[in-house]
N, C-alpha and C positions, 0 to 999 in steps of 0.2 A: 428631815430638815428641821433645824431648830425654829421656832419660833420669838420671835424678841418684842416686846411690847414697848416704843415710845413713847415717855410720855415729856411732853415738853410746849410750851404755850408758846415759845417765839417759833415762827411758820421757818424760818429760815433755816436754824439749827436743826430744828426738827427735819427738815428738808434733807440737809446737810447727810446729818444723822441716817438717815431712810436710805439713801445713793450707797453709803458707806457699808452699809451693812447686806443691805441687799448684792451689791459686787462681790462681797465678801461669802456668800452662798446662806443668807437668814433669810426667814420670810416674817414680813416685820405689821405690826397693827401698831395704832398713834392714839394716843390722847392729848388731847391741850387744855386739859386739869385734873386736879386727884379726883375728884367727882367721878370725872370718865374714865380715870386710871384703871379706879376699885370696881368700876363696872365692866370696862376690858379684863381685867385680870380675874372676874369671878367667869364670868362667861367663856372666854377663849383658853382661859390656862395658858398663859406663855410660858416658857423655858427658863424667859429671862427680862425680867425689867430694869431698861435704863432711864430715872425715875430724877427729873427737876428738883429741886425743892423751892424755889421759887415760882408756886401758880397760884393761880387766880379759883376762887370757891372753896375748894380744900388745899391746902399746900402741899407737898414735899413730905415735911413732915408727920402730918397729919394721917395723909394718905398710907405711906410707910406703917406706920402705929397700927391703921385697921387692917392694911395685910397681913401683918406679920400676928395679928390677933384673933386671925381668924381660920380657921384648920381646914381648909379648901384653899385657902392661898400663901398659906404661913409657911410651907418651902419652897417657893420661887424665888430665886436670888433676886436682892434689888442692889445696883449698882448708881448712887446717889451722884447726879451728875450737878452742879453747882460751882458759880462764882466766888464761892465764900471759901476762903483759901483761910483761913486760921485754922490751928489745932484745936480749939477748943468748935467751930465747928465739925469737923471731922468727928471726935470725941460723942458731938450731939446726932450727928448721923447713924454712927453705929449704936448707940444709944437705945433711937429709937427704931429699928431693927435693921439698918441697911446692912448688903454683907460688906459691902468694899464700897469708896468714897472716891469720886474724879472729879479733879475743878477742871473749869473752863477758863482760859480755851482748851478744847477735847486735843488731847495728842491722840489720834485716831491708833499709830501701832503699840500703845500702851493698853489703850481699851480696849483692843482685841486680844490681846493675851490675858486681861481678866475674864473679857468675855468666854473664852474657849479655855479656860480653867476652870469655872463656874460650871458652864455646861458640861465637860467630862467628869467634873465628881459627880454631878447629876447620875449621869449617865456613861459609866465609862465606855458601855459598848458603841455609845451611839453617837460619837465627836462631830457637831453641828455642820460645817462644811468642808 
C-alpha cells in the first residue's frame, strides 16, 4: 500500500484530504508546514507528496526546492496543491521541482488520476490501491 505524505497547515483540508485518500486504499502521514514536510519525507519516504505551497516556517515552495535537492528525496512525486490558479504560478511550481500542479478547490476524481499515475510510473508493478 502506497504511502502519501500531507502536507497542508489548514486542519480542515488536510482532514478533508486524509478521509479522501485513506477510503481510497493510501496509508497517509500529515505535515502542517515544510519544516515537518522535509522531515516527514527524509524519515518515512513516502510514495507521494501532496505539498501546499502556502505554510507557515518554510513554504511550499521552499520546501519543494530542498526535496527535490536532495538525492534521498529527489524522486518522490510532489503534486503542489494551491489557491494560486494563474499560469504563471503553475510555471513557478514546476519550476521549482513539483511534478504536477492542483488548485483548490481539490476536484478529489482528477487528483486521483494523478495520484495513481504517479504512483504506477513509480512502480508499475505495484498500483497503490
Amino acid at each position: 500500500m502506497a504511502t502519501i505524505l500531507v502536507v497542508e497547515d489548514e486542519r480542515m483540508i488536510r482532514d478533508m484530504l486524509l478521509r479522501f485518500l485513506e477510503m481510497n486504499g493510501y496509508q497517509t502521514i500529515t505535515a502542517a508546514n515544510g519544516e515537518q514536510a522535509l522531515n516527514q519525507a527524509r524519515s518515512a519516504q513516502p510514495n507521494l507528496i501532496l505539498m501546499d505551497m502556502r505554510l507557515p516556517v518554510i513554504d511550499g515552495w521552499e520546501a519543494t526546492q530542498q526535496l527535490k535537492a536532495d538525492p534521498a528525496t529527489r524522486a518522490i512525486p510532489v503534486i503542489a496543491l494551491t489557491a494560486y490558479a494563474m499560469t504563471d504560478d503553475r510555471e513557478h511550481a514546476l519550476a521549482v521541482g513539483c511534478d504536477d500542479y492542483e488548485t483548490k478547490p481539490i476536484q478529489f476524481p482528477k487528483l486521483l488520476v494523478k495520484i495513481k499515475t504517479f504512483l504506477e510510473q513509480a512502480n508499475p508493478t505495484d498500483t497503490a490501491s
